[in-house]
C-alpha positions as CSV (number, residue, x, y, z in Angstrom):
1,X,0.0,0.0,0.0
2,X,1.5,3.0,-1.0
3,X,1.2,6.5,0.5
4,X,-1.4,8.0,-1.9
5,X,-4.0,4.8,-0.8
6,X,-3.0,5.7,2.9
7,X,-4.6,9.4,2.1
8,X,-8.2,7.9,0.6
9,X,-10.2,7.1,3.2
10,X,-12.4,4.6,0.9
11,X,-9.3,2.8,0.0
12,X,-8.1,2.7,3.6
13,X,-11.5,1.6,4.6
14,X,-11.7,-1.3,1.8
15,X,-8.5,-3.0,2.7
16,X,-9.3,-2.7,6.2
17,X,-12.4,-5.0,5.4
18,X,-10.4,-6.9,3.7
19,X,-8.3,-7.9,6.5
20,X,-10.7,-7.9,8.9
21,X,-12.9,-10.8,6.8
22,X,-9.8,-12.9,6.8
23,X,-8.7,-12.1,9.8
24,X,-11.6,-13.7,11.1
25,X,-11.8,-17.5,12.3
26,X,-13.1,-19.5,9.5
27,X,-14.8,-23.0,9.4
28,X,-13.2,-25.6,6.9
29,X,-14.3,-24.6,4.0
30,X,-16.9,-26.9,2.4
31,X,-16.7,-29.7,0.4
32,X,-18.4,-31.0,-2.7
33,X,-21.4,-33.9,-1.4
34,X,-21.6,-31.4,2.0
35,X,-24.6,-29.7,2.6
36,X,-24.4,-26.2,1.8
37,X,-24.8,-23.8,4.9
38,X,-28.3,-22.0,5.0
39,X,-27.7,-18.5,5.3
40,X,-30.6,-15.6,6.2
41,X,-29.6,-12.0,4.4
42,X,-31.1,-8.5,3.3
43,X,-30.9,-8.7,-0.3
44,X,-32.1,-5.7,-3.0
45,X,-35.4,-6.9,-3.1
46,X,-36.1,-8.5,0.5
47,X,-34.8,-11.4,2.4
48,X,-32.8,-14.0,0.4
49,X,-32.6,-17.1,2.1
50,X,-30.7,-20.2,0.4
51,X,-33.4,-22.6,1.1
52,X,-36.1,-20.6,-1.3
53,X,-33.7,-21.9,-4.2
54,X,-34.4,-25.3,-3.0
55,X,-34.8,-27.8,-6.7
56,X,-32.7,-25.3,-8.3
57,X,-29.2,-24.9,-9.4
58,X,-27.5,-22.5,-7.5
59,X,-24.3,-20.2,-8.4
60,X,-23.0,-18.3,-4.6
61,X,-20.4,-16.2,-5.8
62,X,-19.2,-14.0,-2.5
63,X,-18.4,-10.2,-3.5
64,X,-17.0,-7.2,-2.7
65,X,-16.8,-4.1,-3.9
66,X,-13.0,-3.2,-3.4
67,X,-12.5,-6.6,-5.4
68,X,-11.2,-6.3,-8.9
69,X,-12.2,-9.5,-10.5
70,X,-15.8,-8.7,-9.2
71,X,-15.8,-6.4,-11.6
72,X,-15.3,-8.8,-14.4
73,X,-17.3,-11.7,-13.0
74,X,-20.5,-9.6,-12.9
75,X,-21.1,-9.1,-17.0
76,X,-20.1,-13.2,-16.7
77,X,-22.7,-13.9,-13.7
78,X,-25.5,-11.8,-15.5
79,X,-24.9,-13.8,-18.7
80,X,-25.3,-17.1,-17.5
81,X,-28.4,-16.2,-15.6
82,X,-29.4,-14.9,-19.0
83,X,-28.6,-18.1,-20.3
84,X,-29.9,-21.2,-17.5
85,X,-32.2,-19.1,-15.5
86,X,-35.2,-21.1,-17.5
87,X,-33.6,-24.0,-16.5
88,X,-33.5,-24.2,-12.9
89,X,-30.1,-22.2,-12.5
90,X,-30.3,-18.8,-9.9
91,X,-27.2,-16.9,-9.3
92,X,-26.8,-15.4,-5.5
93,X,-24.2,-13.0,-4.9
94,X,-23.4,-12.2,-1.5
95,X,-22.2,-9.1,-1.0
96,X,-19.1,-8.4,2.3
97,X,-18.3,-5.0,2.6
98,X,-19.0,-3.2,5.9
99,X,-21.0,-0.8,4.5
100,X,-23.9,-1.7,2.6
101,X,-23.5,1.6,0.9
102,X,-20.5,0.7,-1.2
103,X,-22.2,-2.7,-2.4
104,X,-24.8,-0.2,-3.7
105,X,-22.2,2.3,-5.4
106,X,-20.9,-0.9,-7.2
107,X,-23.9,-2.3,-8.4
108,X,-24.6,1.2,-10.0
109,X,-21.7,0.9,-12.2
110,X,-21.9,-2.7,-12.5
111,X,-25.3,-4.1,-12.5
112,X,-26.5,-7.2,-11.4
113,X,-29.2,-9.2,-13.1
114,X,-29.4,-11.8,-10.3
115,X,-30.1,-12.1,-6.7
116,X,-28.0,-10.1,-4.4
117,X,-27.4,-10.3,-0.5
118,X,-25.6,-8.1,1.7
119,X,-24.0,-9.6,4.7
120,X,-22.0,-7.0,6.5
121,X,-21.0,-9.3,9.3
122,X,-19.8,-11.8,7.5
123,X,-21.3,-14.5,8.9
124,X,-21.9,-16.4,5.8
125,X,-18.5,-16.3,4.3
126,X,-17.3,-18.0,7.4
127,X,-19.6,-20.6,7.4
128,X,-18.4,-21.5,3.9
129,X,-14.5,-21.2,5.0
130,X,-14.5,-18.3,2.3
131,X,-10.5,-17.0,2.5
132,X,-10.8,-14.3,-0.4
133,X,-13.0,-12.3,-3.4
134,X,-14.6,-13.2,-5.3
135,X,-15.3,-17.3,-4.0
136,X,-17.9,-18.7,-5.1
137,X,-20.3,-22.7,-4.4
138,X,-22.0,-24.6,-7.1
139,X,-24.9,-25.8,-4.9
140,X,-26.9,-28.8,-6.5
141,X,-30.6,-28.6,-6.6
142,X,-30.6,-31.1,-3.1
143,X,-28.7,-28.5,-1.5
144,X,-25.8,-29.7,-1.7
145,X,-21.9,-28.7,-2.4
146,X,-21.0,-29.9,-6.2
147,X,-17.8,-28.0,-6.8
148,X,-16.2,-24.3,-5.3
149,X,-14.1,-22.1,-6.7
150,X,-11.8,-19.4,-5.5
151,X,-11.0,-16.2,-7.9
152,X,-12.1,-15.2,-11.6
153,X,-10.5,-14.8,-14.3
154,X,-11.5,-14.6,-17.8
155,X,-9.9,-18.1,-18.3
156,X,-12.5,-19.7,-15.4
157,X,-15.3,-18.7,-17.4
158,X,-15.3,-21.9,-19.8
159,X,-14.8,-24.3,-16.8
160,X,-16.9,-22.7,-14.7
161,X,-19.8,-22.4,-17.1
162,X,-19.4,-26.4,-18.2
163,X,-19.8,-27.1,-14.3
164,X,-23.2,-25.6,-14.4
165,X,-24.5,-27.4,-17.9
166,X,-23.5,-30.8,-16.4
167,X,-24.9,-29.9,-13.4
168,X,-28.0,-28.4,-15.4
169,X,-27.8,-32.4,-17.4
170,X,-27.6,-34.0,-14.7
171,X,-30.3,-33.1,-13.1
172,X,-32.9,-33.8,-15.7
């Protein structure tokens, strides 16, 4: 961190949540035939609860909005909502900054066309074991863990999308 970040209170503020979600103690992380944690959140349109998804796919991607590859994940995340929503898939992003209020300032330059939570205490990033942003849980239609995934880049998008049609096929 260099001097000029020290000056900018947002920036100062942003890393501090970043080291204070990691900091905290996390559970193992979870793993694939696990069920997934249920988690209880404000979301942009009223309480998003994992268990209303139950019989669908469902893509948690954890967020923040200090994270970089957020940014690029989002037009990704929309699109595949686009794309599998009519067949049982539902994107939940779960949003960890401190203050709701920057979630918000991100989602105004970078839309979401999917569910969004905000879980300023973190709670549900530790129940997952969630060490960094973005993470996110393919969780199976039985609520269960198929597969995790830690980062984005534009090379996960391939791998990460043929995770979700075979999970899609495989549930037919």
């Amino acid at each position: 961190m260099n001097l000029d970040t020290i000056r900018k209170p947002a920036a100062v503020a942003a890393a501090l949540a970043a080291v204070l979600l990691l900091a905290q103690p996390a559970c193992a992380a979870v793993s694939p035939g696990q069920p997934a944690p249920l988690f209880e959140l404000a979301g942009t349109t009223g309480t998003v609860r994992l268990d209303q998804y139950q019989g669908k796919l469902v893509y948690l991607d954890f967020w923040a909005s200090w994270c970089g590859p957020c940014r690029h994940s989002f037009p990704w995340m929309n699109e595949m909502q686009a794309k599998y929503g009519a067949q049982g898939f539902q994107v939940v992003g779960i949003n960890v900054d401190a203050k709701t209020s920057d979630a918000h300032s991100f989602l105004a330059t970078t839309p979401a066309s999917f569910v969004v939570a905000f879980d300023p205490a973190g709670a549900a990033p530790r129940q997952y074991g969630i060490k960094g942003m973005p993470s996110s849980v393919l969780i199976g239609p039985d609520g269960k863990v198929l597969y995790e995934h830690n980062g984005f880049r534009d090379g996960d998008r391939a791998e990460l999308e043929s995770r979700i049609r075979a999970a899609l096929g495989a549930k037919k």
